[in-house]
C-alpha positions in Angstrom: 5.6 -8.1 9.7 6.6 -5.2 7.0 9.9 -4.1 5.8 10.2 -1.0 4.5 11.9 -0.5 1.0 12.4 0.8 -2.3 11.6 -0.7 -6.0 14.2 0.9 -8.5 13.5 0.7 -12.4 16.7 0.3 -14.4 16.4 1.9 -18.0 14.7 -0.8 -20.9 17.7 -2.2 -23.3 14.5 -2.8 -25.3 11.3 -1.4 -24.9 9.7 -4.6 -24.3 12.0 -5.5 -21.1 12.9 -4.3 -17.6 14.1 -4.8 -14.8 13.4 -3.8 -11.0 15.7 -4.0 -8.3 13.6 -4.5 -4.8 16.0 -2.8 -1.4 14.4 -3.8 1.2 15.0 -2.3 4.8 17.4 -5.0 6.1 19.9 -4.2 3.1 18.7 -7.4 1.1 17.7 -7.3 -2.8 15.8 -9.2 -5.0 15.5 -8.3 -8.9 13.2 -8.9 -10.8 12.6 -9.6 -15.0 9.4 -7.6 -16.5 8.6 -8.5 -20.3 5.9 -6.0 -21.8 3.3 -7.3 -24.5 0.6 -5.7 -25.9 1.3 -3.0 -23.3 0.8 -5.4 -20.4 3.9 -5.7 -18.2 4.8 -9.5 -16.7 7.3 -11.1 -14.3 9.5 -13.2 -15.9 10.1 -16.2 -14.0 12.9 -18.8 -14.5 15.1 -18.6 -17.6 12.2 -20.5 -19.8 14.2 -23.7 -19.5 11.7 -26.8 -17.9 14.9 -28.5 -17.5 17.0 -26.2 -15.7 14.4 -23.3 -14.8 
């Protein structure tokens, strides 16, 4: 099954971090952390903490 949706880029506060918000078609979102290095862009998952991640 697809839902159809939208990805929107909100504006760096750095340039080494974004964020995306995902709309998807049944009026959910999900956003997402991206961290650039060396000009590669990653998902940021969890806060970094093992504990509480």
């Amino acid at each position: 099954m697809r839902i159809g949706g939208e990805a929107v880029v909100a504006d760096p506060v750095t340039p080494g971090l974004a964020s995306v918000e995902l709309r998807f078609g049944n009026e959910s979102r999900q956003t997402l952390d991206l961290t650039r290095d060396d000009g590669v862009w990653w998902l940021a998952i969890g806060n970094g903490d093992p504990v509480k991640p």
